[in-house]
C-alpha positions as CSV (number, residue, x, y, z in Angstrom):
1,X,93.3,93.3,-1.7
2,X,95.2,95.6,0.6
3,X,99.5,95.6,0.4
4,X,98.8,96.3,4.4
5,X,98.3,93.8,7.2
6,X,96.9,96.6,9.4
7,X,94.5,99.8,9.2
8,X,97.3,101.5,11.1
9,X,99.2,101.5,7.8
10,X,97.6,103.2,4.4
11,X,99.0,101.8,0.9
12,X,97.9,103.8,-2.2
13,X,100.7,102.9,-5.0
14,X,101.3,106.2,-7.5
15,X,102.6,104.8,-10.9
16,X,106.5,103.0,-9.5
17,X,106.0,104.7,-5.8
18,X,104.2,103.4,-3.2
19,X,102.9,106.1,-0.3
20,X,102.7,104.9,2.6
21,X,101.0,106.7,5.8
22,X,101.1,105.8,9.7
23,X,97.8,106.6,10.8
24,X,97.0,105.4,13.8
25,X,95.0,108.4,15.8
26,X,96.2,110.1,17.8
27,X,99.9,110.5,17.4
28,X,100.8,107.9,15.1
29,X,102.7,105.7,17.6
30,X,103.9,102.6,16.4
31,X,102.9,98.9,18.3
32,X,102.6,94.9,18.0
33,X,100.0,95.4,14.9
34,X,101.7,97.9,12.9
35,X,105.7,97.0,13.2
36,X,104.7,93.4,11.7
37,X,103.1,94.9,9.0
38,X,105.7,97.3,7.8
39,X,108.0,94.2,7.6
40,X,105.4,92.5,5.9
41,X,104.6,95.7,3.6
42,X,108.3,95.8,2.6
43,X,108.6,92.3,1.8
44,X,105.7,92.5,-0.4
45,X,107.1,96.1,-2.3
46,X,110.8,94.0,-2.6
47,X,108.6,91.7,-4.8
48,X,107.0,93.8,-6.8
49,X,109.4,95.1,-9.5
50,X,107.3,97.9,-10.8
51,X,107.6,99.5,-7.0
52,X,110.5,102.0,-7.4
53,X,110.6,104.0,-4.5
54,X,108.2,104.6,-0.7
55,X,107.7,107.6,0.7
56,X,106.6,107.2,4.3
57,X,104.4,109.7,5.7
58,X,102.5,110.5,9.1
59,X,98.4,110.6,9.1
60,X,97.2,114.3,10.4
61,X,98.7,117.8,10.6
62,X,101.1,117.3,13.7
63,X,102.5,114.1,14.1
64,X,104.7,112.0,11.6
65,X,105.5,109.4,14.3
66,X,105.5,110.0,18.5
67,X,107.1,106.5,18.6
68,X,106.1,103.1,20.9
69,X,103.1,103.2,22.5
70,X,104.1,103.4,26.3
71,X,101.8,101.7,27.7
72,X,103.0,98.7,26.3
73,X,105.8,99.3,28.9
74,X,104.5,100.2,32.1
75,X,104.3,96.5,33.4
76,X,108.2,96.2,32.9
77,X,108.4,92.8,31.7
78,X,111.6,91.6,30.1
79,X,109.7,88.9,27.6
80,X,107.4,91.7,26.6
81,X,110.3,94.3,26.4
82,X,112.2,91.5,24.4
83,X,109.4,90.8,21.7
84,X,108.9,94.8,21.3
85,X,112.8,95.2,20.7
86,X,112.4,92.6,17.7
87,X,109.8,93.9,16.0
88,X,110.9,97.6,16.1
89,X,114.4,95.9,14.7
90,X,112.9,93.7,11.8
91,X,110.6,96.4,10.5
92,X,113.2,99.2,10.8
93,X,115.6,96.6,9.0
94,X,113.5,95.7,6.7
95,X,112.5,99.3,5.8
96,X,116.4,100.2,6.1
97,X,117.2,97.6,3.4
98,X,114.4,98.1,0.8
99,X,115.4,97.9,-2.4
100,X,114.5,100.9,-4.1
101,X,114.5,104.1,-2.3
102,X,112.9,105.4,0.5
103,X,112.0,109.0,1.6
104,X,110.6,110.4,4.6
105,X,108.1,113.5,4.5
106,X,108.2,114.6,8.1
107,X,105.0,116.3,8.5
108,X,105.2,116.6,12.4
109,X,106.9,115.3,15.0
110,X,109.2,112.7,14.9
111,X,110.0,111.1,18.3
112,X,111.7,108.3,19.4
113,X,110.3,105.3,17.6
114,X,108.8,107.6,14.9
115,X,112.6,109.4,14.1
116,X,113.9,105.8,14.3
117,X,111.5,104.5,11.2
118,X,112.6,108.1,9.2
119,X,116.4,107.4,10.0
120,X,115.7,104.0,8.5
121,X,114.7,105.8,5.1
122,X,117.5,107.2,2.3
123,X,116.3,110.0,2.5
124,X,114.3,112.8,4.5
125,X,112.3,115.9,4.0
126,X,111.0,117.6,6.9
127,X,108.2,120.5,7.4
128,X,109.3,123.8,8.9
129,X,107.1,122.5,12.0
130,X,108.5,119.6,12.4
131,X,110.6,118.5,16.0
132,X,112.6,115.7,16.1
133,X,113.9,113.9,19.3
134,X,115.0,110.4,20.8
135,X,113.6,111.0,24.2
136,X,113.8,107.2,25.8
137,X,116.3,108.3,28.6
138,X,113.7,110.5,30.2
139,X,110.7,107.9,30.8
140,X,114.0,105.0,31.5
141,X,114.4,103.4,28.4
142,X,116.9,103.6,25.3
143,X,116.2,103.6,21.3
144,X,115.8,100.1,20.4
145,X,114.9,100.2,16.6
146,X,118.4,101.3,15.4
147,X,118.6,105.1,16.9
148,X,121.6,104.1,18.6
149,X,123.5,103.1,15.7
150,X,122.2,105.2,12.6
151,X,122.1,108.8,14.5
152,X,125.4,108.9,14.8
153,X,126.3,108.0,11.1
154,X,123.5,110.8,9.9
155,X,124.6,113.6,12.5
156,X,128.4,112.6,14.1
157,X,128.6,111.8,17.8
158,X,128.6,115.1,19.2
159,X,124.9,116.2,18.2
160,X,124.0,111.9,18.8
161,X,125.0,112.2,22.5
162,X,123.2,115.6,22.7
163,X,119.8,113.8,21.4
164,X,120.0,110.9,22.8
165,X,122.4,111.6,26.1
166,X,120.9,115.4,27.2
167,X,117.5,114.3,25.5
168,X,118.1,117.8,23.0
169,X,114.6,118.0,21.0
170,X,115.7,119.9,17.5
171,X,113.8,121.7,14.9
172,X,113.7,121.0,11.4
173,X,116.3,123.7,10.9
174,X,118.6,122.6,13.5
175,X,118.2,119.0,11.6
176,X,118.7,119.9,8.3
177,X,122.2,122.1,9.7
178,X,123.8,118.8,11.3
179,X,122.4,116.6,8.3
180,X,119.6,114.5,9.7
181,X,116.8,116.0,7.3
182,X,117.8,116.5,3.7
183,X,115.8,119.2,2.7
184,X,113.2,121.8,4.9
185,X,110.7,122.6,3.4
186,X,106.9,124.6,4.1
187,X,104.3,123.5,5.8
188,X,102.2,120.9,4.7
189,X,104.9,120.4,1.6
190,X,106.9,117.9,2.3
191,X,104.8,114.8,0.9
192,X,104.7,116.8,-2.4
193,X,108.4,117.3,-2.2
194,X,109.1,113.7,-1.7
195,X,106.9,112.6,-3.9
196,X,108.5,114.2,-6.7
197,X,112.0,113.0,-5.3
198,X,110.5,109.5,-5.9
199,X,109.5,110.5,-9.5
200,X,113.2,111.4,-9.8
201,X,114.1,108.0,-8.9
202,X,111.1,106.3,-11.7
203,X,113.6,107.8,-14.2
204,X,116.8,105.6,-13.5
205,X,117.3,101.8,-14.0
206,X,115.7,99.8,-10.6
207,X,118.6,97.5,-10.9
208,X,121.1,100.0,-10.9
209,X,119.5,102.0,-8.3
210,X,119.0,98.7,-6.4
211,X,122.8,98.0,-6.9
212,X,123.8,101.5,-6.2
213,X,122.2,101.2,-2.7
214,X,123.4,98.3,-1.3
215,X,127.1,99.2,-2.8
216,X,126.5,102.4,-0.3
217,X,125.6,100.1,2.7
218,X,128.2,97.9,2.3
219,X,130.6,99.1,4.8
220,X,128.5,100.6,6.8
221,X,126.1,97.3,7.6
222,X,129.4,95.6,8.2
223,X,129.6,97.3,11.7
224,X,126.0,98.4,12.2
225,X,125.1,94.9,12.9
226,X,126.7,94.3,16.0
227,X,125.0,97.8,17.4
228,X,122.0,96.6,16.7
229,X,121.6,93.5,18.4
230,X,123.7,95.2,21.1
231,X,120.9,98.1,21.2
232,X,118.1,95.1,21.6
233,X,120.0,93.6,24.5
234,X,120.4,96.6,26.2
235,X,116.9,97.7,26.3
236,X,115.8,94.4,27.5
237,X,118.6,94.7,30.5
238,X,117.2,98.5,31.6
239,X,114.0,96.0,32.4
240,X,115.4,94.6,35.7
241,X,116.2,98.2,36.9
242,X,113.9,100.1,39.1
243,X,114.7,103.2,37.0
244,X,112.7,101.9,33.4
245,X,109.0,101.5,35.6
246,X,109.8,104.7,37.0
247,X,110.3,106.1,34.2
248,X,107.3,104.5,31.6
249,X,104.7,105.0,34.6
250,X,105.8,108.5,35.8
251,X,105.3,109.9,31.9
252,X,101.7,107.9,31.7
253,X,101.0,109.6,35.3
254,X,102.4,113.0,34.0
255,X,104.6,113.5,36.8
256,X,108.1,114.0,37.2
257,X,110.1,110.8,37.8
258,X,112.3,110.0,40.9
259,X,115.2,108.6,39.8
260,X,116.9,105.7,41.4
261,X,120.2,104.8,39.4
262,X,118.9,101.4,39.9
């Protein structure tokens, strides 16, 4: 029996890792069927004390993640807007606080929703290829699944406001300079390379590793928090504005919006 609750997430366990890969064709975006599941997914790992680390990967050559679906979107309903804002926050929570450790391998681009579920990983290895963005302002929206609150921690508030506030895409050189990605490494390498981080992690005690981690979040899930259930909020507020249907319809339309600052 399949670990996953959807086809849009691949489990194959490798000795104490389990490799887990978005693949839902054709840019890996994340939606009502596959957010549940990584929640679910990381329930079931937490359980399973021979699971010592997950390394999350993309399906294909050029996306890791491209984020929500927007369609989902384009009607601007608040209850729907609401419901999406939960389950990009449990499953990026839950991945956040899995109990072994999780690694990234950024094998593409990484936008929006997709950099959110990265940032929610210990650690990340990206592919020289790789872009990484958090591009909601531009279609009317905002991060809603913690990109908010954990870019800033990763990269300082200068280079956040650039990505999130100027809508600055970055390459995987650029990220691994202001310390969002780990390591850079070749193309079509990074799996490999966080793979064998993850064997690095088999070789130390779970517990300690276990205690280790959550020692490390301590102070900083004492504030983050508050952000994120402020983030949720938010989002859901930017669906009474004129500017959000603009904004989700104009990038389905592939035109340039009109703003309203309303």
């Amino acid at each position: 029996m399949s670990l996953s609750t959807s086809e849009k997430l691949k489990v194959e366990v490798r000795g104490h890792t389990a490799l887990v890969t978005i693949d839902n064709p054709g840019a890996n975006t994340w939606d009502t069927e596959s957010l549940p599941a990584l929640k679910d997914l990381v329930e079931k790992l937490n359980e399973d004390k021979n699971i010592y680390a997950l390394v999350l990967t993309g399906a294909g050559e050029k996306f890791f993640s491209a984020g929500a679906d927007l369609k989902l979107f384009a009607g601007g309903d608040p209850d729907n807007a609401r419901a999406m804002a939960v389950y990009f926050g449990e499953a990026f929570e839950a991945l956040a606080d899995f109990r072994g450790v999780s690694i990234a391998a950024v094998n593409g681009f990484a936008m929006g929703g997709g950099l959110e579920a990265a940032m929610a990983c210990d650690i990340r290895i990206a592919e020289e290829q790789a872009q990484m963005a958090l591009p909601e302002a531009k279609v009317g929206l905002l991060p809603c699944g913690g990109g908010t609150q954990r870019l800033s921690r990763l990269v300082g508030e200068g280079w956040a406001k650039r990505m999130i506030l100027c809508g600055e895409r970055i390459d995987a050189t650029t990220a691994e300079r202001i310390g969002l990605v780990e390591e850079v490494v070749g193309r079509g390498e990074a799996l490999d390379k966080a793979l064998a981080l993850a064997e690095q992690v088999g070789q130390q005690s779970p517990i300690s590793v276990a205690f280790c981690k959550r020692l490390l979040h301590t102070g900083r899930n004492t504030v983050i928090a508050a952000g994120l259930e402020g983030e949720r909020d938010l989002f859901v507020d930017l669906f009474s504005t004129e500017d959000q249907r603009e904004g989700v319809n104009a990038f389905l339309e592939k035109r340039k919006p009109e703003w309203k600052n309303s």
